[in-house]
NUMIVEX-969379 format. One record per residue: residue in three letters; x, y, z of N, C-alpha, C, O in turn. Coordinates in steps of 0.02 Angstrom, whole numbers, plus 50000, padded with zeros to 5 digits. Each point is the difference from the previous one (the first is absolute). Example, Ala and Ser with C-alpha at 12.3 -4.5 7.8 and 13.67 -1.06 7.14 Angstrom:
2
Ala506604971650390499555005950000500455006050000500524999950033
Ser499305005449931500425005950003499615005550037500255005550008
This chain:
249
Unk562235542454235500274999549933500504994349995500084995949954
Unk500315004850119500584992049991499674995649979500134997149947
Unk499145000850106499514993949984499864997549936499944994049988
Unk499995012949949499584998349952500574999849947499864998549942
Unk500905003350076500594996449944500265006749983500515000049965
Unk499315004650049500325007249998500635002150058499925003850048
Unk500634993249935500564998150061500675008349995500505000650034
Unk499245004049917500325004750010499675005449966500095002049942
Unk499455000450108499255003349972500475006549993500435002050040
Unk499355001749880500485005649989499175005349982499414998649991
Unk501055008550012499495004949998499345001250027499555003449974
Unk500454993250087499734999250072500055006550031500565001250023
Unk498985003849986499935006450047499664999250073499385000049996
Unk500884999250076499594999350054499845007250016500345004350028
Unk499204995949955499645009550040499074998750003499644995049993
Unk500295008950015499114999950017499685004649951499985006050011
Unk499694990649917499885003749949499555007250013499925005249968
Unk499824992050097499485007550014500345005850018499695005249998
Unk500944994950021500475005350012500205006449974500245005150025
Unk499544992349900500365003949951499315003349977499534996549982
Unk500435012650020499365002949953499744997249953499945005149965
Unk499834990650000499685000249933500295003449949500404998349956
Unk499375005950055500205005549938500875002649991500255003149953
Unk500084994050112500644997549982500484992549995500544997550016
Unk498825001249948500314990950005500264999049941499785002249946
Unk500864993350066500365000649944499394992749953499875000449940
Unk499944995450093499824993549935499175002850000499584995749991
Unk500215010750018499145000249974500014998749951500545001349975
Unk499084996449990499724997549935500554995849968500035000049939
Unk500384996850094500544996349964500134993350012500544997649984
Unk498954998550049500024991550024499604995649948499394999449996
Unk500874999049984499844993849953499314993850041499424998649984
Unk500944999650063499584992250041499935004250084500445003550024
Unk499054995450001499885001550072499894992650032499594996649967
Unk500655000650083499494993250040500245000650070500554998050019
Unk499135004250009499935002550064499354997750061499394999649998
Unk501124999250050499394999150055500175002050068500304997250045
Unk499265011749945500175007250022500074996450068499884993950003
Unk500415011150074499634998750059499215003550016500005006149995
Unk499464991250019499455001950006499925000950085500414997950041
Unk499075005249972499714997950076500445007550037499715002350049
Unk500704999949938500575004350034499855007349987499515002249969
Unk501015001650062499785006049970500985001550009500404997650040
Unk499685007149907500585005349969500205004050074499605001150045
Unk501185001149955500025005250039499705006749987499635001149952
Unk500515002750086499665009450001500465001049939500574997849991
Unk498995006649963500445003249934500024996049950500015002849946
Unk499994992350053500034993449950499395003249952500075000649939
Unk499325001350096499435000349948500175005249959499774998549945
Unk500585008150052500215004849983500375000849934500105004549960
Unk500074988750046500524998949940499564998849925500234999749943
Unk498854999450087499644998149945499325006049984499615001950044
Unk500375000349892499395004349991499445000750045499754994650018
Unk499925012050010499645000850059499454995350004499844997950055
Unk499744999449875499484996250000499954993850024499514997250024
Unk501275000049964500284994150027500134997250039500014993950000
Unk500245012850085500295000450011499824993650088499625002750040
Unk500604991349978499904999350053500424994850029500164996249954
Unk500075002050099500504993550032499884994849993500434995650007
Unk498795002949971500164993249989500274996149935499885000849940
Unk500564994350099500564997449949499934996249916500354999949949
Unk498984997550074499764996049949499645006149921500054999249939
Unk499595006950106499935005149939500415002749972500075001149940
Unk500325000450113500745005549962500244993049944499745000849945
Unk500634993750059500234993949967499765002249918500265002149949
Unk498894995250082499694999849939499905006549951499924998149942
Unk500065007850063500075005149984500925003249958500095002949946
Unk500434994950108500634999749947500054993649964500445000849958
Unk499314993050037500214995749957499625002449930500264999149945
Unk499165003650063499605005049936500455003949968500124999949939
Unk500145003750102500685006949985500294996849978499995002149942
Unk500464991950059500464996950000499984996049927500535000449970
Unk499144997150008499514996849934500235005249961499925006050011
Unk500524990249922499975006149932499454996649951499714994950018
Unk500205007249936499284998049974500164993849974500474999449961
Unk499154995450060499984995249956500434993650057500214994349989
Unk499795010250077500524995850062499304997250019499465002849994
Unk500694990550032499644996050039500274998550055500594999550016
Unk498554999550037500264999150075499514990850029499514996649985
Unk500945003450053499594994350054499855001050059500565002349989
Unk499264998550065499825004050070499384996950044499404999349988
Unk501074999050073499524997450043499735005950028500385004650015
Unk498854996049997499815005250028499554994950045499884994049991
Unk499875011350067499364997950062499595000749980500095004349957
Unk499264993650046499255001150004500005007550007499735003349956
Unk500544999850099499685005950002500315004249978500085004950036
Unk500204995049901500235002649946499344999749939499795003449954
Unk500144993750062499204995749924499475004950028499745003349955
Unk500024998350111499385001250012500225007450050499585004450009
Unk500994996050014500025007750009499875004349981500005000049939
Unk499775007850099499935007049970500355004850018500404999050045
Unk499565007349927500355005550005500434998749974499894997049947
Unk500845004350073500594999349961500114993249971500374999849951
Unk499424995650066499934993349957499614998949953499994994649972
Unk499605011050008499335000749965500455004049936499804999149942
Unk500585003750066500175005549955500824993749983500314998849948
Unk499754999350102500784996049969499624996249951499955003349948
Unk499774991450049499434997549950499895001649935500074997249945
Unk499725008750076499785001449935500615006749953499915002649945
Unk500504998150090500745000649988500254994049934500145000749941
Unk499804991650118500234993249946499584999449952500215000349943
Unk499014998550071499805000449956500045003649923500034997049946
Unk499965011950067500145002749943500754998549967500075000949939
Unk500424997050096500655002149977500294992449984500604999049990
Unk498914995650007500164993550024499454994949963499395000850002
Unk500904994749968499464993749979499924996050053500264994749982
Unk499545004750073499854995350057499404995149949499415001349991
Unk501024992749980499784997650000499744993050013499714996949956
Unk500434999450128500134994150013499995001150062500415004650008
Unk499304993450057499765001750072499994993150007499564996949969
Unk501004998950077499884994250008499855001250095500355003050040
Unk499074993849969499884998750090500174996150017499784994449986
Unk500635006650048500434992050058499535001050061499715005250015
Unk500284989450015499464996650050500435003250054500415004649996
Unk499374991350063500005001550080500904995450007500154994349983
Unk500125009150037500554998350040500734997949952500404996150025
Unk499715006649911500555000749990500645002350025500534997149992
Unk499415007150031500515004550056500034996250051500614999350003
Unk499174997450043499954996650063500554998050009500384999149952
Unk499794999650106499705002350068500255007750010500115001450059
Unk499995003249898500395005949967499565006350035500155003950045
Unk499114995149907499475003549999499584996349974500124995349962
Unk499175007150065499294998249978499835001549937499624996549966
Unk500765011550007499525003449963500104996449928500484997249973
Unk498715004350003499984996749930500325004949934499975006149993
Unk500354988449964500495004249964499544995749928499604995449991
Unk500925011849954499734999449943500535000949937500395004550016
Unk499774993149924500364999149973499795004949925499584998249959
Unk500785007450036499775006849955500434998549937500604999050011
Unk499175000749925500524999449943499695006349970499425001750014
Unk500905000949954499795007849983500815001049923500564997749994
Unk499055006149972500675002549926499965007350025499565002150038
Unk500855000849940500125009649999499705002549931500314997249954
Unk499395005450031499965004449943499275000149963500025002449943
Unk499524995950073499334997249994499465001350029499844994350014
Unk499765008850006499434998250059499654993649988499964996749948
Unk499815002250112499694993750017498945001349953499515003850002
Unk500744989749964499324999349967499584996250068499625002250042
Unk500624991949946499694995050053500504997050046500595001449995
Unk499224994950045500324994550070499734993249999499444997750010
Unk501304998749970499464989350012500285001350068500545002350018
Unk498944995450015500354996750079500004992649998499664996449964
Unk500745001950076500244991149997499964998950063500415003550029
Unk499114991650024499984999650063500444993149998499844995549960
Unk500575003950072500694995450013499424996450083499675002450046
Unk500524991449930499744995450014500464995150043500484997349973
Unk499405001750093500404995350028499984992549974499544997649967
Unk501124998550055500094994549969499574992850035499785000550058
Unk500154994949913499494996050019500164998250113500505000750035
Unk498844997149979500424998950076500385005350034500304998550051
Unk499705008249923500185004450045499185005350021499495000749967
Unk500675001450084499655004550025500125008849994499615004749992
Unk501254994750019500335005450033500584995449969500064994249982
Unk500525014150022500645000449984500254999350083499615000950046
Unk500974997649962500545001550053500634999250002500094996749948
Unk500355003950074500694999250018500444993349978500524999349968
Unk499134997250056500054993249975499474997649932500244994749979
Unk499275006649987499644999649945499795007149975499465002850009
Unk501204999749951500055007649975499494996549912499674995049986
Unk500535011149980499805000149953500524998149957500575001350017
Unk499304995749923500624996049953499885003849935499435002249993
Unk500934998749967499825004549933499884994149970499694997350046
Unk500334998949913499614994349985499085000150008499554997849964
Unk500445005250089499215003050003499835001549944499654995949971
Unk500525010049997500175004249949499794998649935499785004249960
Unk500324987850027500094996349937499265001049978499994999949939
Unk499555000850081499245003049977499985006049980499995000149939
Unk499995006250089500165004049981500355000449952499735003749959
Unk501244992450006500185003249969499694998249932500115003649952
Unk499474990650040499554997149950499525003750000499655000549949
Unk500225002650099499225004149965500175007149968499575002949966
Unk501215000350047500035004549993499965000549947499435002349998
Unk500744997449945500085001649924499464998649950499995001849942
Unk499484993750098499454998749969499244998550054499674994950014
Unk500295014450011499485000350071499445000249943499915002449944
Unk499784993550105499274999950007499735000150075500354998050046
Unk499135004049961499684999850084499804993449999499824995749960
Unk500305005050107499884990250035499725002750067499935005850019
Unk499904986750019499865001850066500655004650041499785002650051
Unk500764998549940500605003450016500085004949969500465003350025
Unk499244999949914500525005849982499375003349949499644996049970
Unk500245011450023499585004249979500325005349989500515000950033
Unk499335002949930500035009149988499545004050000499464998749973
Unk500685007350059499925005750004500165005949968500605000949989
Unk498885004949986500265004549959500205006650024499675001950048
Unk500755001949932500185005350018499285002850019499985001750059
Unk499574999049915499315002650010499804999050056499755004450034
Unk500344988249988499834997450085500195004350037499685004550026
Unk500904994149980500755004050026499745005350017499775000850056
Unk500225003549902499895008550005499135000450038500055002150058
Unk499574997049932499284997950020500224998550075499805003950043
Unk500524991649974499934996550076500765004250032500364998450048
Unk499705007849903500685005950068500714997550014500415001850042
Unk499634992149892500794995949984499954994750067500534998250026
Unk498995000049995500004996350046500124993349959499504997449974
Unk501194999250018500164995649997499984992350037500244995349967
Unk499565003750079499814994150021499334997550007499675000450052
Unk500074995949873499504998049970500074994750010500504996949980
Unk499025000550052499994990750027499794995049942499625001949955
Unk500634992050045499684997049938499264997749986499704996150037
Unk500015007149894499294999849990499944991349986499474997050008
Unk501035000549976499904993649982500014994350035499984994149983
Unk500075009350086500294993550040499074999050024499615004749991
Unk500194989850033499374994850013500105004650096500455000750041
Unk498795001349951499805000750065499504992950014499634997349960
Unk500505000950107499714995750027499334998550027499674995250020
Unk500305012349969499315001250029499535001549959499415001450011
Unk500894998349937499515000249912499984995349988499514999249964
Unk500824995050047499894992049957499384997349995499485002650020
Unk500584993049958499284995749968499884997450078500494997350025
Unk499065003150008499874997550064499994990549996500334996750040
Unk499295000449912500134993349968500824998950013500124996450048
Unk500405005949920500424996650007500595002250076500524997350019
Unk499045009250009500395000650068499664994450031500344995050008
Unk499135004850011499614992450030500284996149998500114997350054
Unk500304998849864500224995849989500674997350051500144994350017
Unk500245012850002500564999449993500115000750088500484998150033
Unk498845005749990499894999250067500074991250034500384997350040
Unk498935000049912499934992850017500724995349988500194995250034
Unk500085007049919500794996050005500375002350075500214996350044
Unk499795010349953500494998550069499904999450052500445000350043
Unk498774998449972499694998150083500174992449982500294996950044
Unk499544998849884500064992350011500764999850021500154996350046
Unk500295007149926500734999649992500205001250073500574997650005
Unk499205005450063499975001850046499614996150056499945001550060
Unk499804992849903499424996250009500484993050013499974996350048
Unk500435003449900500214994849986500854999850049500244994750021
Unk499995009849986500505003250016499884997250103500324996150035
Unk499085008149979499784997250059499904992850032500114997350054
Unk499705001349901499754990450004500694996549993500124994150011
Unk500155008849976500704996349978500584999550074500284994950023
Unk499785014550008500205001350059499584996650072500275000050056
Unk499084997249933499514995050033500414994249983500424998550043
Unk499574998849919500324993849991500534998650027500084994450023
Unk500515011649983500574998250014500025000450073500474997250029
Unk499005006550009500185001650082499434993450018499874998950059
Unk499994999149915499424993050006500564993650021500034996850053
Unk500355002749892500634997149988500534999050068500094994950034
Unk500225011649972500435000850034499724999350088500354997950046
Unk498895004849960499824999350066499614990550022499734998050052
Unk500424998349882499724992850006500794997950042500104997850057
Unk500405004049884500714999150019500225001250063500354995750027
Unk499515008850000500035004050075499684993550048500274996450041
Unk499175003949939499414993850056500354995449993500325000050052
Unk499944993949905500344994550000500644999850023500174994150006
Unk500145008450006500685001750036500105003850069500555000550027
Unk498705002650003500134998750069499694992950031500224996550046
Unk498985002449901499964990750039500484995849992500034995450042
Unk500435004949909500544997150013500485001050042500484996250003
């Protein structure tokens, strides 16, 4: 908070929100803004799960999170929330947390971040949940977040920049599906068991293309590889003429 200009952070509580029963929490239904990015991957101490309705009830950190920031939502509260992959495509008690948000929740905005944001942190692939309180979910746009030109991978030294972003925040207010971003209907949803991690229908399989222009694109990079070679010939041609004239000398 110093970092971001908040130099005498007031009404600041340090405790561990899972602590407290539910059903005796003083802010349920009383948070205006949620933006959170839970700990995932972990699990709760013994008793921790206890504190949450039996259906609910389990240690790992990332369900319990997502389950009180729901509680936590008064109608009409909005959330932001990094969640894992296997939050999207989990069952059993992740199956029922789901469809928990779903009914009690407009989830409407599933942005997928790629391979290695977290790094060198964790592997696991994370996902960016925008959700309102007071609504059920009609439909879901998902937005597949797209690395920046010349990268491969995120790391330590080439993290992710919010500036990324600047696409997304242009498409948001006036979506349409693109090769990046589609919806899904509650109908899907319920049909496929709230299994939330739906890959994009729009993105180009490779192995469907016009064979004509994979050919095409084959023959560019054997010449390009072609040419690339003849070139590394040239230069050890070069350097081993250079070599011969300077020991007859």
């Amino acid at each position: 908070m110093l970092l971001h200009g908040v130099e005498v952070p007031a009404n600041i509580k340090h405790d561990n929100m899972l602590s407290t029963p539910i059903k005796d929490h003083p802010w349920r239904k009383e948070i205006d803004v949620i933006v959170t990015n839970p700990p995932f991957g972990g699990m709760e101490e013994n008793g921790i799960e206890n504190n949450f309705p039996a259906e609910y009830r389990t240690r790992e950190t990332a369900d319990l999170f997502l389950f009180i920031i729901v509680e936590m939502l008064k109608d009409g509260g909005r959330a932001a929330v990094v969640l894992p992959d296997g939050t999207l495509f989990g069952e059993g008690i992740k199956t029922r947390l789901k469809e928990k948000l779903l009914q009690d929740c407009n989830l409407h905005t599933i942005v997928r971040l790629p391979n290695g944001v977290f790094s060198p942190y964790t592997g696991i692939k994370t996902n960016l949940l925008f959700f309102e309180k007071g609504k059920p979910t009609e439909e879901i746009w998902y937005y597949e977040h797209q690395y920046p030109s010349g990268y491969k991978t995120y790391s330590k030294t080439k993290p992710i920049r919010i500036e990324e972003f600047d696409v997304e925040k242009v498409w948001w207010n006036k979506r349409q599906e693109n090769d990046n971003a589609w919806k899904v209907s509650i109908e899907q949803i319920k049909a496929n068991n709230y299994n939330l991690d739906v890959k994009n229908p729009n993105k180009q399989d490779s192995s469907h293309r016009d064979p004509i222009e994979l050919l095409a694109e084959y023959e560019q990079t054997t010449t390009s590889i072609r040419q690339t070679q003849n070139k590394l010939k040239d230069m050890l041609t070069e350097v081993l003429q250079h070599h011969i004239k300077s020991v007859e000398q």
